[in-house]
C-alpha positions in Angstrom: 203.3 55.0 -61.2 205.7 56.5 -63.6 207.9 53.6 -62.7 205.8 50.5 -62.7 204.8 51.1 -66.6 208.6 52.1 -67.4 209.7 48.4 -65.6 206.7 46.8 -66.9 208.0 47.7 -70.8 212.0 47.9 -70.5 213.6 46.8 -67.4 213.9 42.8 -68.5 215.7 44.9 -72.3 217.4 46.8 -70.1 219.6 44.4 -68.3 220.5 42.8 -72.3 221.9 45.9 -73.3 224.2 46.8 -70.1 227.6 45.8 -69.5 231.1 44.6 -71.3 231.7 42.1 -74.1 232.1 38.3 -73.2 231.9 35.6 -76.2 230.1 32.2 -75.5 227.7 33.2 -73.3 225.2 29.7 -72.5 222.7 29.1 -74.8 220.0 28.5 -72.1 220.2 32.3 -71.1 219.4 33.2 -74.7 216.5 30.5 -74.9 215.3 31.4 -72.0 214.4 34.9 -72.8 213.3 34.1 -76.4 209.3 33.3 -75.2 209.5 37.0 -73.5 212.1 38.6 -76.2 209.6 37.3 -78.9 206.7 38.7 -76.9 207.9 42.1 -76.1 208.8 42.6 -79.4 206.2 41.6 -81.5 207.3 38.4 -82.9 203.7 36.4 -81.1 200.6 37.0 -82.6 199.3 36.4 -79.3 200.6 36.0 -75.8 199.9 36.0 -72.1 202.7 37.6 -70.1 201.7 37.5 -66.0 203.8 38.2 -63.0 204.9 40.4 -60.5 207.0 43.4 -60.1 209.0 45.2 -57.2 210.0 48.5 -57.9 210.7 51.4 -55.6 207.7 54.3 -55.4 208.3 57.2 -52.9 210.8 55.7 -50.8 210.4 52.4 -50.4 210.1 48.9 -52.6 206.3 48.3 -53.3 204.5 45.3 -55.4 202.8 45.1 -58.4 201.1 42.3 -60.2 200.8 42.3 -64.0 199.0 40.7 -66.6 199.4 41.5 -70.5 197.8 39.9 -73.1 198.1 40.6 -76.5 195.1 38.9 -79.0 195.8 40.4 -82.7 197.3 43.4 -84.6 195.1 45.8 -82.9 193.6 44.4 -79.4 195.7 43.7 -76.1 194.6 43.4 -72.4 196.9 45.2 -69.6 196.2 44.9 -65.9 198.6 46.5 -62.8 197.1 45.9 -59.3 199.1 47.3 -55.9 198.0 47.8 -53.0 196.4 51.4 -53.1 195.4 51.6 -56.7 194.8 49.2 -59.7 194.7 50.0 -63.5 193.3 48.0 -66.2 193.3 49.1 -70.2 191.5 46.7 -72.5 192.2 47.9 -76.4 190.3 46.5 -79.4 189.9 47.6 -83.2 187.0 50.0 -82.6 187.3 51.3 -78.7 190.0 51.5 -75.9 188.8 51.0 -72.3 190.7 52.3 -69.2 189.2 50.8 -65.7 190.2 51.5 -62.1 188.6 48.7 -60.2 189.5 50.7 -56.8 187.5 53.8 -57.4 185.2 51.5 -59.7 185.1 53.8 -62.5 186.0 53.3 -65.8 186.7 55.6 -68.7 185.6 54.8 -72.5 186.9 56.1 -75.9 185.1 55.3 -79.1 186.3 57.5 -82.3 189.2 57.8 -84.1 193.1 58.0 -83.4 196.1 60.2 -84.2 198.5 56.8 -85.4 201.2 58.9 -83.9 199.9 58.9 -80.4 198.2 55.4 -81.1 198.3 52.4 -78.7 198.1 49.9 -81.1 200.4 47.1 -80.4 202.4 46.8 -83.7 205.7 48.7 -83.3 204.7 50.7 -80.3 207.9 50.7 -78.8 208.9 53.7 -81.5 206.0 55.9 -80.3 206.6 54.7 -76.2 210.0 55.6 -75.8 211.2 58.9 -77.1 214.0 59.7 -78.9 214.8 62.0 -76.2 215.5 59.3 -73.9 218.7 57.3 -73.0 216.3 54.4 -73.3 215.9 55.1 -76.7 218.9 51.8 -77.3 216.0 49.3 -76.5 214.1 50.8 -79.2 216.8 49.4 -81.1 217.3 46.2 -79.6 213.4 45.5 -80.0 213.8 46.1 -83.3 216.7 44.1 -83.9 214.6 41.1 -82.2 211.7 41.1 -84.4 213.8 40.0 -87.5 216.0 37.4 -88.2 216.8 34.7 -85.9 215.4 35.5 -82.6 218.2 32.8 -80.3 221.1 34.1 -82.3 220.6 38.2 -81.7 220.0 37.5 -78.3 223.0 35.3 -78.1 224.6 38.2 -79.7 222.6 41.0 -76.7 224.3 38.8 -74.0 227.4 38.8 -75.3 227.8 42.7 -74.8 226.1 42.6 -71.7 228.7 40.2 -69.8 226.3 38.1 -68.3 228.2 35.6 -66.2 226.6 31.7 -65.4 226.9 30.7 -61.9 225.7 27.0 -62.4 225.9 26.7 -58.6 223.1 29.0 -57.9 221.3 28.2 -61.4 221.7 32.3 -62.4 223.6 34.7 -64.8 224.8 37.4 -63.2 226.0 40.6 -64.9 227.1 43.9 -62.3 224.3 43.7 -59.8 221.9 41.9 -62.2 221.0 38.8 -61.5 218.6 37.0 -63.9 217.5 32.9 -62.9 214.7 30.9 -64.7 212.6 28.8 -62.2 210.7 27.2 -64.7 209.4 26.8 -68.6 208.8 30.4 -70.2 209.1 32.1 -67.1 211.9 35.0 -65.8 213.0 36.5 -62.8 215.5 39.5 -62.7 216.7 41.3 -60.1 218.8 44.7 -61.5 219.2 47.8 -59.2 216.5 48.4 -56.9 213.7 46.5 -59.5 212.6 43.0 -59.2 210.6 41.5 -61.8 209.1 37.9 -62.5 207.2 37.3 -65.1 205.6 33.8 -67.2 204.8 33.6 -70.7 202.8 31.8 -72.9 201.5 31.5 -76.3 197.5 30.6 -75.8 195.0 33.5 -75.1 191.6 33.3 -74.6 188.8 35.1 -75.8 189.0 38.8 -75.5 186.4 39.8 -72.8 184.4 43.5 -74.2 185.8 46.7 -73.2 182.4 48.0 -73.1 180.9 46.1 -70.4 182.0 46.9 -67.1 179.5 45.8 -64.3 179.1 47.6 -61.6 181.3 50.7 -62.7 180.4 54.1 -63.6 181.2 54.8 -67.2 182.7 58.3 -68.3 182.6 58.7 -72.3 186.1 60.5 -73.8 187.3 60.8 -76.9 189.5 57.5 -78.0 192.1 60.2 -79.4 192.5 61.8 -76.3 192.4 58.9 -73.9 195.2 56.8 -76.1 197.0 60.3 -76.4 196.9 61.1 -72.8 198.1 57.4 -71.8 200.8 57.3 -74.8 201.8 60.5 -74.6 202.3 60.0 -70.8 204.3 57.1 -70.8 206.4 58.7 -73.5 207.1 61.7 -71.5 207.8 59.5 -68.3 210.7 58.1 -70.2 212.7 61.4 -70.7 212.1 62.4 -67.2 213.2 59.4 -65.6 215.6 58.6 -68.2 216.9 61.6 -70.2 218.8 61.7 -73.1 221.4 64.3 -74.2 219.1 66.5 -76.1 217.8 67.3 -72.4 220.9 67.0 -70.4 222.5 68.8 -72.4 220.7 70.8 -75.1 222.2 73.0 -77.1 222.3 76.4 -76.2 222.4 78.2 -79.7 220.6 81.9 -79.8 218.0 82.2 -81.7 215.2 85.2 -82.7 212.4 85.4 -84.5 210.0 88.7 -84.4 208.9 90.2 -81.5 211.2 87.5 -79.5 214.9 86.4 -78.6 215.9 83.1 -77.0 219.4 83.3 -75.4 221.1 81.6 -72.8 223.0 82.9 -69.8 225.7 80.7 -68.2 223.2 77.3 -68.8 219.8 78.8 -68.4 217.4 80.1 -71.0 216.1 83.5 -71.3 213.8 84.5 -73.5 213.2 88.1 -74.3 209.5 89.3 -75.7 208.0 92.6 -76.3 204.9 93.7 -78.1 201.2 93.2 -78.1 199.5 90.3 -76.6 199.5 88.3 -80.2 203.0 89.1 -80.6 204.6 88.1 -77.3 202.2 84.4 -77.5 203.7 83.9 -81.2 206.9 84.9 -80.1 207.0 82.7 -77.2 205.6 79.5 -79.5 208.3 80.2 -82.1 211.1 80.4 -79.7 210.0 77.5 -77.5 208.1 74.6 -79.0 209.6 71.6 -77.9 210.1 72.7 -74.3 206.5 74.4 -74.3 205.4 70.5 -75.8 207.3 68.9 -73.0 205.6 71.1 -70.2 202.3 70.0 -71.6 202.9 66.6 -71.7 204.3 67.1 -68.2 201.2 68.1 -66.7 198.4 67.2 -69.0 199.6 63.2 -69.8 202.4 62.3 -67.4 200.6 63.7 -64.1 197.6 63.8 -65.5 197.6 60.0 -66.2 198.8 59.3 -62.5 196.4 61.9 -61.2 193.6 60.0 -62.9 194.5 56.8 -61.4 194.8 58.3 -57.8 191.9 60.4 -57.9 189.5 57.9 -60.5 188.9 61.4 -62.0 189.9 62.5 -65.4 192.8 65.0 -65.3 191.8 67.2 -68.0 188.2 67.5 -66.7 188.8 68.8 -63.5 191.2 71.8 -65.0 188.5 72.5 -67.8 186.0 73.1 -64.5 188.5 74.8 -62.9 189.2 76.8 -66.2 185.6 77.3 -66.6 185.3 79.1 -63.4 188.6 80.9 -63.6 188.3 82.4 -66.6 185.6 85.1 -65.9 188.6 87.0 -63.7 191.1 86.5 -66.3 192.3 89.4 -68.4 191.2 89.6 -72.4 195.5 90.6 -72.9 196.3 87.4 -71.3 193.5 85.6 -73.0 194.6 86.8 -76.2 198.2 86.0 -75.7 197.5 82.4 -74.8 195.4 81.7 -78.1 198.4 83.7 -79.8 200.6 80.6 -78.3 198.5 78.0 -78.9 198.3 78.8 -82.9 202.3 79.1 -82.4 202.7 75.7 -81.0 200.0 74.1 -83.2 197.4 73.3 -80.3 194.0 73.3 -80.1 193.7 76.0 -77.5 192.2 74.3 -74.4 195.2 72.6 -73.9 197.0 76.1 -73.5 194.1 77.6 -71.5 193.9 74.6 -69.1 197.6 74.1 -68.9 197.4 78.2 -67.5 195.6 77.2 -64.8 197.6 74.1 -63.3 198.7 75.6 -60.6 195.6 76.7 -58.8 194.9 72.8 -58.6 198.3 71.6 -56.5 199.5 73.6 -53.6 206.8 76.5 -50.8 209.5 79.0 -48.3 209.7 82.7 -48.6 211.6 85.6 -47.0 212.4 89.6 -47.5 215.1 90.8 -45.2 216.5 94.7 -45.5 218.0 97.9 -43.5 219.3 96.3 -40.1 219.1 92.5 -41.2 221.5 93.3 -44.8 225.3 94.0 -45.1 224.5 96.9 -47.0 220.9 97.6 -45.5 219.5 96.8 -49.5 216.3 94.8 -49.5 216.9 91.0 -50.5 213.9 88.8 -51.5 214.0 84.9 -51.4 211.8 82.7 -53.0 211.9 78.7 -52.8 209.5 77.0 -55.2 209.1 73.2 -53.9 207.0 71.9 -56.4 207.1 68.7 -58.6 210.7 68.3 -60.2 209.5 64.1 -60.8 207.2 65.3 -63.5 210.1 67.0 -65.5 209.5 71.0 -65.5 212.9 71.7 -65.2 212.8 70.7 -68.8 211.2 74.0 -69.6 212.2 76.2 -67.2 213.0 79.4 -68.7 212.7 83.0 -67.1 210.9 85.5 -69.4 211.6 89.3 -69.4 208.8 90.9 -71.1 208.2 94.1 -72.4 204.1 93.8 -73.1 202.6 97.1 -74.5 201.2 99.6 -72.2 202.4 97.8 -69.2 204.8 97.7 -66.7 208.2 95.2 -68.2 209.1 92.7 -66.3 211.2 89.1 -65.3 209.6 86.0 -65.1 211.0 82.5 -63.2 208.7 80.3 -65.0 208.5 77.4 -67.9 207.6 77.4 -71.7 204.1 76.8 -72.1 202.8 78.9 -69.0 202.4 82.7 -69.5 201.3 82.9 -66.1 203.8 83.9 -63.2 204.8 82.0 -59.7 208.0 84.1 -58.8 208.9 87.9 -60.6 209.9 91.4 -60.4 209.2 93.9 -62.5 210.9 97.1 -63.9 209.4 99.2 -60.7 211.2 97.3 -58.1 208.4 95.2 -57.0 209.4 92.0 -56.2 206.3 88.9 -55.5 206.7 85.0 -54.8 203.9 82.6 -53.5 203.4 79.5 -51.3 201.1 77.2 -51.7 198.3 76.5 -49.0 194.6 74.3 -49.0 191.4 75.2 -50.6 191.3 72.9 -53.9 188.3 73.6 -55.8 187.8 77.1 -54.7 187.4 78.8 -57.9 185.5 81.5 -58.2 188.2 84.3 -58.3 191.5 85.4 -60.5 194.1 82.5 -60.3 197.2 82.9 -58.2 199.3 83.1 -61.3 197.4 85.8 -63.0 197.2 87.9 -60.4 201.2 87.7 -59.6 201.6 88.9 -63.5 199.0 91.4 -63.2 200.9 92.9 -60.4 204.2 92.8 -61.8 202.7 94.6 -65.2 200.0 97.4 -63.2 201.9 98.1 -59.7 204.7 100.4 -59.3 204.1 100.3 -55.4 204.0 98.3 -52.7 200.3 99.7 -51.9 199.4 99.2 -55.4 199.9 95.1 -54.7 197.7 94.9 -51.7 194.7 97.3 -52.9 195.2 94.4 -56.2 194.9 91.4 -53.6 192.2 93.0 -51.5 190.0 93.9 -54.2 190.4 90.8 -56.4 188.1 87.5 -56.1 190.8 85.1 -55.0 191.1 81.5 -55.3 192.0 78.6 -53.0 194.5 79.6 -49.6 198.0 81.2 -50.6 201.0 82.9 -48.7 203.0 85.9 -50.3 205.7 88.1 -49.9 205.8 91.0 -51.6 208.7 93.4 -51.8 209.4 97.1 -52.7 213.2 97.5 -53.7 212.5 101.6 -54.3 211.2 102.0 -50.0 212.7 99.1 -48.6 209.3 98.0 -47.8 208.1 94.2 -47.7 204.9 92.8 -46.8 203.9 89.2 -45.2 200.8 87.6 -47.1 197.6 85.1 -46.1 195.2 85.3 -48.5 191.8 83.1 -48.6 188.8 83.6 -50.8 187.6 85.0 -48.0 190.4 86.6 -45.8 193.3 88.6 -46.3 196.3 89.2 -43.5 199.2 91.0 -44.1 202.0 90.5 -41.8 204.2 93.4 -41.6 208.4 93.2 -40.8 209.0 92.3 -37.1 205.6 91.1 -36.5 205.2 88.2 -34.3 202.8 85.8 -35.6 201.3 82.8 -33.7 201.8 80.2 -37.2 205.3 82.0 -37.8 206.5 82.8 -34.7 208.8 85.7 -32.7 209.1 88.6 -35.1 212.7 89.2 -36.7 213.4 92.7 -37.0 213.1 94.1 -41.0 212.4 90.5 -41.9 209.6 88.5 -43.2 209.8 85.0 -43.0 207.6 82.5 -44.3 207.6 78.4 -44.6 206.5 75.9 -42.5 207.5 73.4 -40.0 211.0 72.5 -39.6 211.7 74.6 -42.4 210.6 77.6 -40.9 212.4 76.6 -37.7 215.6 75.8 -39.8 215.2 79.1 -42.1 214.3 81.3 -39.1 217.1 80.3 -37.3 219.8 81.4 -40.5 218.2 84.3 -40.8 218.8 85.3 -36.6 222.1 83.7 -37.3 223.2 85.8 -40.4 221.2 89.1 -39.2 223.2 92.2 -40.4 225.6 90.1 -42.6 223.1 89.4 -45.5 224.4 89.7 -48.8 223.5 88.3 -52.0 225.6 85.2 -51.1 224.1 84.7 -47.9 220.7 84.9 -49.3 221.6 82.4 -52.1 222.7 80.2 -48.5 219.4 81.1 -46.4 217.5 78.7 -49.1 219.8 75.9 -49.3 218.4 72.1 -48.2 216.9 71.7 -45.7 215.1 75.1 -46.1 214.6 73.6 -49.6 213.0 70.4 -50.1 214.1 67.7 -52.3 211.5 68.3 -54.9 212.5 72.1 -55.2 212.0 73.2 -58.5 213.5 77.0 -58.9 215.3 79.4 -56.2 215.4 82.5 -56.9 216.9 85.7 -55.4 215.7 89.4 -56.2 217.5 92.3 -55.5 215.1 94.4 -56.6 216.8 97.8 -56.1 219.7 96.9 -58.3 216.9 95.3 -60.9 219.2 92.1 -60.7 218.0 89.1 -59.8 219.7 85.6 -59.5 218.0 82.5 -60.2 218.6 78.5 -59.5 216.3 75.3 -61.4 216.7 72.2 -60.6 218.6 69.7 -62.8 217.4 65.9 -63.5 219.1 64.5 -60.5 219.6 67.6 -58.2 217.3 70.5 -56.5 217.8 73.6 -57.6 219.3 74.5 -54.1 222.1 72.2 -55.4 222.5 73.9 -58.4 224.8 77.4 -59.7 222.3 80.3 -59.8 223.1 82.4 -63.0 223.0 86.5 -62.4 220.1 87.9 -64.6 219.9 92.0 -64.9 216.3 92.9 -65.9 217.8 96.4 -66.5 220.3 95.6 -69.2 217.8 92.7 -70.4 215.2 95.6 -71.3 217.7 98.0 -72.7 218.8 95.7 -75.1 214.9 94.8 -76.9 214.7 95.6 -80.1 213.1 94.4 -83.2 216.3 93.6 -84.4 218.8 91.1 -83.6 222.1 88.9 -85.4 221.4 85.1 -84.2 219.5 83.0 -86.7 216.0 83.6 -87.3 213.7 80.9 -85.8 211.1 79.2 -88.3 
């Protein structure tokens, strides 16, 4: 989904702008993009733009029809229709309308709206695409196209982008673009793995209401929110799918501010907090504000949007139910900390609160081997965390050593934005990472993530985690393994709202199979096979560098966000995120030493101070 409003807005601009220089390209190339050129970048009043797209979506080509019609300064129509979900947003001066005919529901927003996150039609290619984006060069080119002489800066566009005539075959052709015009005003292109065809013409006819929608059920939102959520979405889409240098390759400058130190260990970020709940939240906000923003916008517009249009629910109100429910089992420290962020970041702070409890919507592999199964007999905890790299997390990810007052310190694998904890150890040893199971909607209880921080800040044994699971409400179906660097112990975990198993080491288990002596391994289907099979391979030679190994692809899946492995005797623990175009089992994992980490807080430090 992602993809289809990304071609719908850039791909014909993006084959103008690629390529070398050649002078005297034909004429007819440049007239025939000028009806869509003047279009696209505002020059029309009014247009009709209608066609089809072919772009690829989970693995294979899929088609998409498309209908945009622009009417004045403030009022457009936009319509995409495939096979398994349709979307249609009418906007005019006083309400935006966003239908999905499929699940015939539609969602209206009256009110007003932020003109930074508006979707009004004048110039709203500089708030679509941002900055942060390699795609932020068609920015440019639409601008240079809605002044001056539209045929001539085309001419100009083509001449850098070494389009070649083939009158033959009645084409240009530039690398493997291939651009032909079957008729009057109309365009076909064919770059990469994207097809598009679209028609355009000047006369529109009246603007149907986007407040009458027979035969739908009508959810009332905010107009702010739903242009935001759509806007903002899009926006964010275009830096994952297309990142720029500030995210490929950011700079990786120290900084501090009180109570809090960012710094960065051989590519990753750390960030180092200590001190009351309101402290370590400001902190956190100070240190990390655009990659906190870009994790919310992750979840809340880009997969929230998509979300919306899969499940004709809207996003944000199924994780304020969820939060509504949740929040009873949630500590006051955490709740306090997470408004601390949210005045840090500048939020209202439902976003933060709801963004807290992602996780407990969306459900990974997971092993502890030690004594006979290790080189050295040392207890070495694997965690795989498959989980959503397309919606741009690794953006954010950042592990977090904490020092919170009155509690037990520990390291977090997580992202900006989330105080909450999916993979940690703390300064006792104990070691905890979760898989995912079913159970959506089961609520009533402490959310995973709270629970895993919880532990990691009360337990100093491996008891002390299970008595925390076994007497907690718990939410949804999740599988643990927790780990005791001190004993040598680790513990096997199936946890429902209403169940609890623990599998102990060697246990043989009818949904895991044939014990493995002083192992616990958990995944599922051919990854468990393929992961249970290393580990009988590699038994009695496992190192740190074998354990790094045991959760390389295929044990991995291709959307696996963070690896990490804790060697929780040792207080070390060595961590993997995925890049924009690799897994994090494809990726160096950097050595992080919780023990030095927390000997070196202060309330002091050199680097420059953070605003």
């Amino acid at each position: 989904m992602q993809r289809c409003v990304l071609v719908l807005a850039f791909a014909m601009m993006a084959c103008t702008f690629e390529g070398r220089a050649v002078a005297d390209q034909p004429k007819d190339l440049a007239s025939a993009l000028t009806p869509l050129a003047s279009a696209l970048s505002g020059r029309m009043p009014q247009f009709e733009v209608t066609g089809h797209l072919a772009v690829p979506i989970d693995g294979s080509t899929q088609p998409i029809d498309v209908r945009m019609v622009r009417y004045d300064e403030e009022s457009f129509d936009l319509a995409l229709t495939h096979a398994d979900y349709a979307i249609e947003i009418r906007r005019r001066a006083d309400v935006t309308a966003m239908a999905l005919p499929k699940h015939a529901t539609v969602f209206i927003g009256r009110g007003s709206v932020d003109a930074a996150d508006s979707l009004k039609p004048m110039a709203i290619a500089d708030r679509l695409i941002s900055k942060n984006s390699s795609l932020g060069t068609m920015t440019f080119g639409l601008n240079l196209l809605a002044v001056g002489d539209i045929e001539a800066t085309l001419r100009g566009l083509l001449a850098s982008a070494n389009f070649i005539h083939d009158p033959s075959k009645g084409c240009w052709k530039s690398g493997d673009a291939t651009v032909t015009c079957p008729k009057e005003q109309s365009i076909s292109v064919n770059a990469h793995d994207v097809s598009i065809s679209l028609h355009t013409k000047a006369e529109v006819g009246v603007a149907p209401s986007a407040e009458e929608w027979p035969g739908m059920k009508v959810t009332e939102l905010p107009r702010g929110e739903l242009e935001r959520t759509l806007l903002c979405g899009v926006r964010r889409a275009t830096e994952v799918l297309h990142p720029g240098n500030e995210l490929t390759k950011p700079s990786q400058s120290p900084r501090s501010t009180e109570n809090g130190r960012l710094t960065w260990i051989d590519g990753q970020r750390v960030a180092t907090l200590w001190g009351t709940p309101e402290e370590i939240g400001t902190a956190h906000g100070k240190l990390l504000p655009d990659e906190s923003r870009r994790c919310i916008e992750s979840v809340l517009y880009s997969f929230g949007a998509v979300n919306t249009v899969r499940t004709g629910r809207w996003f944000r109100h199924d994780l304020e139910a969820a939060y509504a429910r949740l929040s009873p089992h949630i500590p006051e420290r955490h709740k306090r900390e997470t408004q601390a962020l949210a005045v840090s970041l500048g939020l209202e702070p439902e976003i933060v609160q709801v963004l807290n409890v992602f996780p407990e919507l969306f459900h990974c592999s997971g092993f502890a081997v030690f004594g006979t199964a290790t080189k050295n007999g040392k207890l070495y905890h694997g965690r795989v965390l498959d989980y959503m790299t397309t919606i741009g997390l690794q953006d954010s990810a950042t592990t977090f050593i904490v020092r919170a007052e009155g509690q037990i310190p520990f390291a977090n694998v997580g992202y900006a934005g989330f105080i909450g904890s999916v993979s940690g150890m703390n300064a006792e040893g104990i070691s905890l990472g979760e898989m995912g199971g079913r159970g959506e909607g089961q609520w009533d209880g402490a959310p995973m993530a709270t629970l895993m921080r919880r532990a990691m800040e009360e337990c100093d044994t491996l008891k002390e985690v299970q008595d925390l699971w076994t007497n907690s409400p718990r939410t949804c179906e999740y599988y643990y393994v927790f780990a005791d660097g001190k004993t040598n112990e680790a513990v096997g975990v199936a946890a429902t709202p209403e169940s609890i198993e623990f599998i102990q080491p060697g246990q043989t288990h009818e949904r895991l199979g044939e014990g493995i002596k002083d192992a616990i391994v958990l995944s599922a289907g051919s990854r468990l096979e393929e992961l249970r099979r290393r580990v009988t391979e590699k038994h009695g030679q496992i190192d740190s560098e074998v354990g790094q190994w045991l959760m390389s692809r295929p044990v991995a899946m291709s959307s696996n966000l963070h690896n990490v492995l804790f060697v929780p005797a040792d207080g070390v623990l060595y961590v993997a995120n995925a890049s924009h175009n690799k897994p994090a089992a494809e990726m160096p994992y950097v050595k992080i030493d919780l023990k030095k980490m927390l000997d070196d807080i202060s309330g002091k430090s050199s680097v420059t101070q953070a605003p």
